[in-house]
C-alpha positions in Angstrom: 36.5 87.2 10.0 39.2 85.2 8.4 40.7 88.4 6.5 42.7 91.1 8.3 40.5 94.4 8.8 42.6 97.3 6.7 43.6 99.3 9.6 46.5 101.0 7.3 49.0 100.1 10.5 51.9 98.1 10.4 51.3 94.5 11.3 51.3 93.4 15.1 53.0 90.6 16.0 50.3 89.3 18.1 47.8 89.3 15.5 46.6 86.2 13.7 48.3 85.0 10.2 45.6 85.9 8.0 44.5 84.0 5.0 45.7 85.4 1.9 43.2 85.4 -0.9 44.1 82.1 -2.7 43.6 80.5 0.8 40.5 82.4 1.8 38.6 81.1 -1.5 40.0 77.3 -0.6 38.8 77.9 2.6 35.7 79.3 1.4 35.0 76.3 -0.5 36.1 73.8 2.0 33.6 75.3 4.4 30.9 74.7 2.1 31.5 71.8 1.6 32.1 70.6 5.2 28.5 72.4 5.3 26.3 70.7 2.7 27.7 67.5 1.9 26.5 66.4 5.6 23.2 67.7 5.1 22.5 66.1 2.0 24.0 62.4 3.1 21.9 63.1 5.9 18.9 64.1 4.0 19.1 61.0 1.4 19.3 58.4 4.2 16.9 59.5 6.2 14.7 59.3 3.1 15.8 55.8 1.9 16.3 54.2 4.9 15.0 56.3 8.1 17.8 56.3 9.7 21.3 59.4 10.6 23.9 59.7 8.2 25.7 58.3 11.7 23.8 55.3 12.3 24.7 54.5 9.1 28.2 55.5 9.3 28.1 52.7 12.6 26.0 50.0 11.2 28.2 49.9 8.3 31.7 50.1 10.4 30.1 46.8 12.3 29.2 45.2 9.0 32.6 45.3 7.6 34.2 44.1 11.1 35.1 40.3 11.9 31.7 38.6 13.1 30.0 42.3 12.4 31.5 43.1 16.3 33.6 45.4 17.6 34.2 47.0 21.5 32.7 50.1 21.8 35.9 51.9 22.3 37.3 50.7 18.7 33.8 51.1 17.4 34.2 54.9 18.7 37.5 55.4 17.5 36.7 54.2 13.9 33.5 56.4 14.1 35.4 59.4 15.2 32.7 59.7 17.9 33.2 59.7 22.1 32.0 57.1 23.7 29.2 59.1 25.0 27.7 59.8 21.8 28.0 56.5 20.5 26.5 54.8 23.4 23.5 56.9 22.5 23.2 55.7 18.9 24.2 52.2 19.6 20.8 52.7 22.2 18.9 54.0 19.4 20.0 50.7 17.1 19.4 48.4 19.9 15.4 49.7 19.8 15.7 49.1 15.8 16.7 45.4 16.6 19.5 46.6 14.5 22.4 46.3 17.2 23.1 44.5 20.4 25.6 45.0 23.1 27.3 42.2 25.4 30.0 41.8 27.5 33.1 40.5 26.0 33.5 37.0 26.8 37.6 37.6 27.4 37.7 41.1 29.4 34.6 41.8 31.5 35.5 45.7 31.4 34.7 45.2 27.5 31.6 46.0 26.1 31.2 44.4 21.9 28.6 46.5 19.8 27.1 43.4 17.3 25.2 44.3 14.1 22.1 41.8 14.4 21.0 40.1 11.4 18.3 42.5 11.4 20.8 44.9 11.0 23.2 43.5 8.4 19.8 43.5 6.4 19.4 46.9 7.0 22.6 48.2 6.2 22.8 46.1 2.8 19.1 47.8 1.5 20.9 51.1 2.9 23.9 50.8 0.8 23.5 51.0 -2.7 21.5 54.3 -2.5 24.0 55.8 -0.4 26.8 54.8 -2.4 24.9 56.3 -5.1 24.8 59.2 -3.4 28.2 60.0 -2.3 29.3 58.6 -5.9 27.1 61.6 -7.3 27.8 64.0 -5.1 31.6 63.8 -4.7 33.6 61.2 -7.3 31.5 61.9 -10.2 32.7 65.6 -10.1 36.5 64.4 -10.1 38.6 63.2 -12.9 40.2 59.9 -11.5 43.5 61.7 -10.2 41.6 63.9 -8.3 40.8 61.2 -6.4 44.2 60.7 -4.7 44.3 64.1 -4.6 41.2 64.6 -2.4 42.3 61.0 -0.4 46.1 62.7 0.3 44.3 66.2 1.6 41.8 64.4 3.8 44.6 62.7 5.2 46.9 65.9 5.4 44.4 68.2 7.2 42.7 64.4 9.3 46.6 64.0 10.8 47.0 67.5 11.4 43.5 67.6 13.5 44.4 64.2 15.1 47.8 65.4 16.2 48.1 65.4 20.3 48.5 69.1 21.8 47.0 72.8 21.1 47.1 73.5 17.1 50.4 75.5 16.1 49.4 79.6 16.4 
């Protein structure tokens, strides 16, 4: 429940701050979003290419990084994973022949993800139909300044759940 029940009492200080109804139908739609869009990434590229809207999401970080390497720990941080989950992916790539893992040559406590050749291949006959994709299913339904628009939210709500401590009550 997101709206406050009608009790027909005065408010309690100790209750929630409700959404009002222009926020309840933002948040409405937000949720729907947050929802389906993943679902139907998901969906396309397991179609096209056989492979998780997240596998993608790290073969294509790795593609776009110096020598297609990264350390795991940067390689989580850009793909907003724990270490834990993408140790499991970059497993699953490694099987592919997609993605290797080696010791970095400067700090032995540092372990580089490397997108193969293999890989890069991959990711490059990936790419169009997913840009395709997301192109259709978000920017083509926004005039051009929506675009900033969406980009300045993203980052509004992305800092706010990034920000250290217990959200604000």
């Amino acid at each position: 429940m997101i709206t406050p029940p009608d009790t027909g009492r005065a408010a309690d200080p100790q209750e929630p701050r409700w959404l009002d109804d222009a926020e309840q139908r933002a948040w409405r739609q937000l949720a729907a979003v947050i929802l389906k869009l993943p679902s139907e990434l998901e969906a396309q590229l397991q179609r096209d290419a056989g492979m998780s809207h997240f596998e993608y999401w790290v073969t294509a970080l790795l593609s776009e990084a110096p020598d297609r390497t990264l350390p795991m720990s940067a390689l989580a941080a850009q793909a907003n994973a724990s270490l834990s989950r993408l140790s499991h992916v970059v497993a699953r790539l490694e099987k592919r022949g997609w993605v290797t893992r080696r010791p970095c040559p400067d700090d032995a406590r540092v372990t580089l993800a490397v997108l193969t050749d293999a890989g890069w291949q991959h990711v490059a006959a990936t790419a169009p139909g997913h840009v395709t994709a997301v192109r259709q299913l978000v920017f083509d339904a926004l005039a051009p300044g929506e675009v900033d628009d969406l980009a300045r939210l993203c980052a509004t709500i992305l800092d706010r759940i990034d920000a250290p401590g217990p959200p604000d009550r």
